[in-house]
C-alpha positions in Angstrom: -8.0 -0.5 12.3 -4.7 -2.0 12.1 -3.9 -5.1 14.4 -0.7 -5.1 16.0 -0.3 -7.8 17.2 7.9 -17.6 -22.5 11.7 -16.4 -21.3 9.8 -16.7 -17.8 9.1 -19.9 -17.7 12.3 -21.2 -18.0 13.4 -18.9 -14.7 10.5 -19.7 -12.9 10.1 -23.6 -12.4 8.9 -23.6 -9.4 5.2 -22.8 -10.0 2.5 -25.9 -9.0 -0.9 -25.7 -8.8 -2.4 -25.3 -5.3 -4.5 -27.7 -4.4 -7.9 -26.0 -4.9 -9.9 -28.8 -6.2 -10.1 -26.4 -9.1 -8.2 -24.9 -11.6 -6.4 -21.7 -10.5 -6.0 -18.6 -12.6 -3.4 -19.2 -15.3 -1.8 -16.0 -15.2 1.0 -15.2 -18.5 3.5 -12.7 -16.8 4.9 -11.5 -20.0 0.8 -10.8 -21.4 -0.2 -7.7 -20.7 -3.7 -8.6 -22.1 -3.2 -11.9 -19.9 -2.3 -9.7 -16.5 -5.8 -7.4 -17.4 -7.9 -10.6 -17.8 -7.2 -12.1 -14.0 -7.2 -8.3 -12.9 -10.4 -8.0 -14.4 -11.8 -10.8 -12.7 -10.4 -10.2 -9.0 -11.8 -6.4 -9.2 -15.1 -7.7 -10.1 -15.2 -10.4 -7.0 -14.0 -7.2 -4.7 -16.8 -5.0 -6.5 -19.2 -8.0 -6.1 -18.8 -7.8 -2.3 -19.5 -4.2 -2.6 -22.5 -4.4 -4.1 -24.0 -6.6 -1.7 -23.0 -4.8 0.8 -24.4 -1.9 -0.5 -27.7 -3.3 -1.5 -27.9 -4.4 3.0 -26.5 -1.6 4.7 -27.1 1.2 2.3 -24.2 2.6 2.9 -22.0 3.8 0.1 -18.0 3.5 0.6 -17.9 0.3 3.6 -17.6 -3.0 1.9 -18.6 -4.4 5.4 -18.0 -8.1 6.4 -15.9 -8.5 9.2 -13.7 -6.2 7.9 -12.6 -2.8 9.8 -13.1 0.4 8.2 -9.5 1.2 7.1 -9.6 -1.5 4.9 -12.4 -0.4 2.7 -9.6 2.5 2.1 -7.2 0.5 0.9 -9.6 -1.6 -1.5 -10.9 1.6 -3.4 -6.9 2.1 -3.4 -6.4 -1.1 -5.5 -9.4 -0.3 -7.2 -8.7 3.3 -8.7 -5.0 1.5 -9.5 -7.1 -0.9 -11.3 -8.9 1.7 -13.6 -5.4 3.1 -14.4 -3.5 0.4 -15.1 -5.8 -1.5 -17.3 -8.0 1.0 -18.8 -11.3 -0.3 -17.2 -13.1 2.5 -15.8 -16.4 0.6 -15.5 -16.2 0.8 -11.4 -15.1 4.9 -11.2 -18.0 6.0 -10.6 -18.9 3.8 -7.5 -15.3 4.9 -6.5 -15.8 8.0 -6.1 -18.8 7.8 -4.5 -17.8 5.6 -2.0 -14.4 7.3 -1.3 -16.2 10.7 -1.2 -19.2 9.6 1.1 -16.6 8.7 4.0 -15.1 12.0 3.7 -15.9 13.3 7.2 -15.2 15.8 9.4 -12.8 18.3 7.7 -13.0 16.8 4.8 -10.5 14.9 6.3 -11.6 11.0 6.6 -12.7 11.6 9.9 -16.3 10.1 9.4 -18.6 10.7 13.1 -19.7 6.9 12.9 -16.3 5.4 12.8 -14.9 7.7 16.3 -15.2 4.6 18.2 -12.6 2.5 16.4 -11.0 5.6 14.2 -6.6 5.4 14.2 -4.2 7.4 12.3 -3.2 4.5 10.2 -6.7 4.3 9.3 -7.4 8.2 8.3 -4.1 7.7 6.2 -5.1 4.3 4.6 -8.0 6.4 2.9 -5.2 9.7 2.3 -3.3 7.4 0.5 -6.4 6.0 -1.6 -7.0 9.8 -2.7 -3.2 10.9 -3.4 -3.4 8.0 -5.7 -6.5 9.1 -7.4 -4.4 12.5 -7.9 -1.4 11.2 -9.2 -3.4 8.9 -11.7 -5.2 11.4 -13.4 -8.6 10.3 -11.9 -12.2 12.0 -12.7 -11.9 14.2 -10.0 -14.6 15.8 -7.7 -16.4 18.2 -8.5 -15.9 21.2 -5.9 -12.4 20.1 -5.1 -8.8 18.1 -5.5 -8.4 14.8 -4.5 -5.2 15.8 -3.2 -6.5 18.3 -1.0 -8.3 15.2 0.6 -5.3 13.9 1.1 -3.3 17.1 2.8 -6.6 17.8 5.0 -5.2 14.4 6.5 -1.7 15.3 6.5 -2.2 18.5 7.9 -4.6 16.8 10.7 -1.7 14.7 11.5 1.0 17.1 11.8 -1.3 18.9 14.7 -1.2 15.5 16.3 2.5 15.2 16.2 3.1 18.5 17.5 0.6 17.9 20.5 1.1 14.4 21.2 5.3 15.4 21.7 4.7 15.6 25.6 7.4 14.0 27.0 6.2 10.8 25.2 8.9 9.6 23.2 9.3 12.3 20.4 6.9 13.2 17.7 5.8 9.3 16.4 2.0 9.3 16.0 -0.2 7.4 18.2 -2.0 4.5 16.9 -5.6 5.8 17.9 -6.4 9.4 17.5 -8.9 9.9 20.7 -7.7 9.2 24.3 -10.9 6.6 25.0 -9.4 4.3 22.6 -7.6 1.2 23.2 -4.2 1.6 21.7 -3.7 5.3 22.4 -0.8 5.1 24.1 0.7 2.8 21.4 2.8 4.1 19.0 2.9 1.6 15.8 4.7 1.7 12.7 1.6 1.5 10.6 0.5 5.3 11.5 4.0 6.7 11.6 4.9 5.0 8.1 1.9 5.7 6.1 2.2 9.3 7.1 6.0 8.8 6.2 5.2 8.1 2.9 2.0 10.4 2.0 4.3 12.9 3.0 6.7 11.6 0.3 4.0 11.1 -2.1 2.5 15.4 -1.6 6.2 15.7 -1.9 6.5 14.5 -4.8 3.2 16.0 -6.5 3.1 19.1 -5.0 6.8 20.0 -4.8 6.5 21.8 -1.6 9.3 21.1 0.6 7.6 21.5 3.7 6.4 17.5 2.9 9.8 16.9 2.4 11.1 17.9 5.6 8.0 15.9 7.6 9.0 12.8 5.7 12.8 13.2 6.7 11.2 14.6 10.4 9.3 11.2 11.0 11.4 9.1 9.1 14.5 9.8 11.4 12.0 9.3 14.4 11.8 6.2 13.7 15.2 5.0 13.4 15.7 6.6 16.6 13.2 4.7 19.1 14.2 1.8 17.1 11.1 0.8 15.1 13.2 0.7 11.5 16.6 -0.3 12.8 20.0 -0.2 10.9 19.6 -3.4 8.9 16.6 -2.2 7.8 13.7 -4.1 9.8 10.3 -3.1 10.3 9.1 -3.7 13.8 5.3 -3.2 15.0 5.9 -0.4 17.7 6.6 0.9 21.3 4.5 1.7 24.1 4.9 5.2 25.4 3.9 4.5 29.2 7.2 2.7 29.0 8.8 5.4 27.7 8.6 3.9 24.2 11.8 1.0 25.5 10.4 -1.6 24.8 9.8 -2.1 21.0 7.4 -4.7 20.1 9.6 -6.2 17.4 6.9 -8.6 15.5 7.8 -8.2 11.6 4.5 -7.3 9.1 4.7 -7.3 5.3 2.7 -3.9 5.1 5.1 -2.3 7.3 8.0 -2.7 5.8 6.4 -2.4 2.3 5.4 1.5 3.1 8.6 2.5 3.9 10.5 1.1 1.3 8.4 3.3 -0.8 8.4 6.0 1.0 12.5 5.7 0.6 12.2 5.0 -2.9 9.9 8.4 -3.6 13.2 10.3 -1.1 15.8 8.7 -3.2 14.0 10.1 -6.4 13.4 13.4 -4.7 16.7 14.4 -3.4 18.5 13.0 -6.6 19.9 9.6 -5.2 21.0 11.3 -1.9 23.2 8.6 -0.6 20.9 8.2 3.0 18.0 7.2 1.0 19.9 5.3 -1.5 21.0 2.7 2.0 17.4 3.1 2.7 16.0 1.9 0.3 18.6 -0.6 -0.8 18.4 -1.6 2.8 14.3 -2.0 2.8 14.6 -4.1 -0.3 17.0 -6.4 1.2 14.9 -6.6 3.9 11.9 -8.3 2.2 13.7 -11.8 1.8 12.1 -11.8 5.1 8.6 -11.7 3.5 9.5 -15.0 1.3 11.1 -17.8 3.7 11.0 -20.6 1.1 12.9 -19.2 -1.0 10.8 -19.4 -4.0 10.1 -15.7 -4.6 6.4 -16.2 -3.2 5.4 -13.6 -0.2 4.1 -15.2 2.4 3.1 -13.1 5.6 5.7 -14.9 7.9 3.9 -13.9 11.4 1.2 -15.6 11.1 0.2 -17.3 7.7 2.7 -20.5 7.9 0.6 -21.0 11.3 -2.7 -20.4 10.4 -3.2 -17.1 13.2 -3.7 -14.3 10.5 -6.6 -12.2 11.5 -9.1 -10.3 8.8 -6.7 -7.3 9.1 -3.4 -9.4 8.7 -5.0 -11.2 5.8 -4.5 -8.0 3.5 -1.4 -6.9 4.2 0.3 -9.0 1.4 -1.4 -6.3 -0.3 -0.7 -3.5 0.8 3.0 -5.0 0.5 2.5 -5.6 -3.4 1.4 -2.2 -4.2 4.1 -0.3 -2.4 6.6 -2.4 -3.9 5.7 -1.9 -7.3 5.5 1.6 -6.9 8.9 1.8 -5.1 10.4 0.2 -8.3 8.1 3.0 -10.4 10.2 5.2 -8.4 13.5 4.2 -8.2 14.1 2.0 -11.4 17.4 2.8 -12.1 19.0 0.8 -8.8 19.5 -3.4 -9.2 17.1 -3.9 -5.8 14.4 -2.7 -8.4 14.8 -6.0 -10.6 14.7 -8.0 -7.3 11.0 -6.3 -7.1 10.3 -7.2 -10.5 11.2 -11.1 -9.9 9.1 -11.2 -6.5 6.1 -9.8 -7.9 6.0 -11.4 -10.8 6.2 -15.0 -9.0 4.2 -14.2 -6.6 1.4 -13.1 -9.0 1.5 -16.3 -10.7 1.3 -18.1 -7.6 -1.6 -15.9 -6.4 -3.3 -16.4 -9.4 -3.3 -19.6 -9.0 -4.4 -19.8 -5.7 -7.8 -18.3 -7.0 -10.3 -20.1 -8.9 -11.8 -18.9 -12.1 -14.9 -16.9 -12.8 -16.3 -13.2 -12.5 -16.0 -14.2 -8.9 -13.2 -15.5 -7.9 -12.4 -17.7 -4.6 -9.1 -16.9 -3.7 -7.1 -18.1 -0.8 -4.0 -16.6 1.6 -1.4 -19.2 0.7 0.2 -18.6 -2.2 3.3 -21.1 -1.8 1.9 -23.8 1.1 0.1 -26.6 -1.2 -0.9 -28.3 1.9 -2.3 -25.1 3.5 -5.8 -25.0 5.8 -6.4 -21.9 4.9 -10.0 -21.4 3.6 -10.4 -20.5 -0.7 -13.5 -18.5 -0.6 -15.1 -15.4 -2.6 -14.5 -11.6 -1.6 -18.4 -11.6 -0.3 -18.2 -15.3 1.3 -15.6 -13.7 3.5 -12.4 -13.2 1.8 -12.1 -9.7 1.0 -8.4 -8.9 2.3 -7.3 -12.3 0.0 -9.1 -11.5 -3.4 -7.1 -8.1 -2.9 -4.2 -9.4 -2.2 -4.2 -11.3 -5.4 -5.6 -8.3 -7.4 -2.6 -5.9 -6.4 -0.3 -8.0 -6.7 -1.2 -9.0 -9.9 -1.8 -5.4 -11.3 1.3 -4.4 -9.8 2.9 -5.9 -13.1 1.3 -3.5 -15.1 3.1 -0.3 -13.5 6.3 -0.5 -15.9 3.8 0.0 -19.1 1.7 2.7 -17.1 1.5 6.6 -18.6 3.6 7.8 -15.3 1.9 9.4 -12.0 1.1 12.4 -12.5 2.5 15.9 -10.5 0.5 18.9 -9.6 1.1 20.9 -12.8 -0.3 18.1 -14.6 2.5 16.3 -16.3 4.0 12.9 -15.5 6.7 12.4 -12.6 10.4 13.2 -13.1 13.9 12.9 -11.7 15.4 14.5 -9.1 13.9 17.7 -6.4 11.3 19.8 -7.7 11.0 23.7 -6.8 7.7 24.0 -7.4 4.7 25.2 -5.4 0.9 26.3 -5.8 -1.9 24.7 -7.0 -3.6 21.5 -5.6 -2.4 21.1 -2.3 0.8 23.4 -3.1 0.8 24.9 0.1 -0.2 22.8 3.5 -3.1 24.7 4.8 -2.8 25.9 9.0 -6.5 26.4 9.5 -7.4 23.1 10.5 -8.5 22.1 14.3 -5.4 21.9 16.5 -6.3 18.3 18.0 -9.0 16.1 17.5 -9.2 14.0 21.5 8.7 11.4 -11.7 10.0 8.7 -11.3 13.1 8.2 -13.7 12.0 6.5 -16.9 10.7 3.4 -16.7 11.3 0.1 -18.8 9.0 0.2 -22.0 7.3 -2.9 -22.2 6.9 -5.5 -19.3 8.8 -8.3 -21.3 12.2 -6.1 -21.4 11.2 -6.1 -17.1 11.2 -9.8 -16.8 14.0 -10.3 -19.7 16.2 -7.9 -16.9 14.8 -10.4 -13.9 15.7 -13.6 -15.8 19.4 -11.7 -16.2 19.8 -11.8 -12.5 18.2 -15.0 -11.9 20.9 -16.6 -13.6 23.6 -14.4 -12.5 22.4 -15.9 -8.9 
């Protein structure tokens, strides 16, 4: 679960090798074939770890380790992303059987074995996974829609906002989803944003406004007990035994990075509405926060420059990657949106070459901090959360050349509100237990990105 607690190089100067006592990953921004290559080879060290895992424990869908279950939802994520952006579909198989084994009760991510330990930020971490295998086009199931994974979850939430508004606070999810678990009565961001934006996300594949109105529903929620406040920061969350007052105001990359693109996918939606045009303006702005040396290179400020990151924290530069570049899929007509481009593509490079070579790549968490402690290993020898770090953020490049996400009736994503319902997950289903305990047209080729990136950099 979550814890709370060549125009290039001219722009980009700054790049050094990190001290690895080996060569990094030499990653060519402006290459597609180049960005495939090092995606290729931090997909296969995250697949690596799988396998292992899989060949011990024997079973399908955990990658195990030290890491918590959510996270294996957010690795098949990066992975399907990976089969769609770069053509290799050599792993989908093993994706869909390991996203479909954890399936659950309800068909809802609710696997019995993970009760113990089982949040709303972590049911929506594997949502998310399977409204992006929708929206890609990927080989679906074969008795179902991989969105309707991914409403079973929504619609398991919504019960849970409507029972869990006692007096406590409003309708913000609760971290965990039983009573005997640690953290019930904490309401974080990380549950209330994710279902923020997979309510965005069935918004904007389905076309049913009923999504719509939950997003703006929770969305507004949080402004109002103060976890996204009116400069646009992210905090961590409130406690409802103190009447949800006092707002624990630590800053997290993921966070933030969630709803900026839920804001983005709300701009698109209502047309530019000018509330989610501040939004997401706002949320962009926001990330300078996420890159304190100002070299353009994310660093997870809370606990990274310190060496205090724990297995969860060390994948959130992730998480924070993917949702950026999909924010910019989304809204690419607004300025922030060449800001994105500039981040990501610097902090690829950097990643890249804070990750050794090979089919199985040791990466590390620093990207920036040549002098950092932190530990360059492989996915299996321990660092899962970094080698995908490195692997969305380096595939994020890729979105600008991708084929567009796709909506329910099949064809690529568009501008402005869509009016239509049925199909896939048209219509949120009711019959579920009652508590449980296109984007505008992008740039065509990912030079002409960076060429627009360089423009600003100068203008600076």
């Amino acid at each position: 679960m979550f814890a709370r607690n060549k125009v290039l190089s001219l722009a980009l100067p700054f790049f050094v090798s990190h001290a690895l006592g080996q060569s990094g990953l030499e990653l060519d921004v402006t290459s597609q074939d180049s960005i495939k290559s090092t995606a290729k080879s931090l997909a296969g060290g995250l697949m690596e770890a799988y396998t292992q895992e899989l060949n011990e424990n024997r079973v399908p869908g955990i990658f195990g380790g030290d890491t918590y279950w959510w996270e294996s939802g957010v690795l098949w994520n990066a992975l399907i992303g990976y089969s769609y952006l770069t053509g290799d579909s050599q792993y989908d198989d093993r994706i869909s059987q390991g996203i479909l084994w954890q399936l659950g009760d309800y068909d809802a991510f609710m696997p019995p074995n993970q009760t113990k330990t089982l949040g709303n930020d972590d049911q929506s971490s594997w949502a998310l996974a399977a409204m992006t295998a929708a929206e890609v086009g990927f080989p679906k199931p074969k008795d179902a829609e991989w969105a309707d994974y991914a409403s079973n979850v929504w619609q398991t939430q919504v019960d849970r906002l409507d029972i869990q508004n006692n007096g406590t606070c409003g309708i913000g999810l609760r971290w965990q989803i039983f009573t005997f678990n640690k953290g019930y009565n904490y309401k974080n961001t990380m549950s209330n944003g994710n279902f923020f934006l997979l309510s965005a996300r069935l918004a904007k594949y389905t076309g049913n406004s009923t999504y719509t109105q939950y997003a703006d529903k929770i969305f507004k929620w949080s402004q109002d007990v103060g976890l996204v406040t009116k400069d646009y920061k992210v905090y961590d969350g409130v406690d409802t035994l103190m009447g949800c007052s006092n707002v624990n105001k630590i800053l997290w990359s993921s966070s933030l990075g969630v709803y900026t693109e839920g804001a983005a996918l709300m701009y698109n939606l209502t047309g530019g509405a000018q509330n989610w045009t501040d939004a997401y303006k706002g949320f962009v702005n926001t990330t300078s926060i996420f890159r304190p040396n100002d070299d353009y290179v994310m660093v997870e400020v809370a606990c990274e420059t310190i060496g205090k990151c724990n297995v969860d924290q060390r994948a959130f530069k992730g998480i924070f990657a993917r949702t950026l570049a999909r924010a910019a899929l989304a809204a690419p007509s607004l300025v922030e949106t060449d800001y994105i481009t500039r981040l990501l593509g610097t902090s690829a490079k950097a990643a890249a070459r804070a990750c050794t070579t090979g089919n199985d790549p040791k990466c590390s968490l620093s990207w920036s901090d040549t002098t950092s402690e932190w530990e360059t290993d492989t996915a299996s020898e321990g660092n899962l959360g970094e080698v995908y770090d490195a692997l969305e953020v380096v595939q994020g490049l890729l979105y600008p050349v991708s084929k567009g996400l796709r909506t329910v009736n099949g064809s690529t994503s568009g501008t402005g509100n869509s009016t239509q319902s049925g199909g896939a997950s048209g219509t949120p289903s009711g019959n579920l237990p009652q508590q449980t305990g296109t984007a505008d047209s992008v740039v065509s080729s990912i030079v002409a990105v960076f060429a627009v990136a360089l423009a600003t950099t100068l203008s600076l």
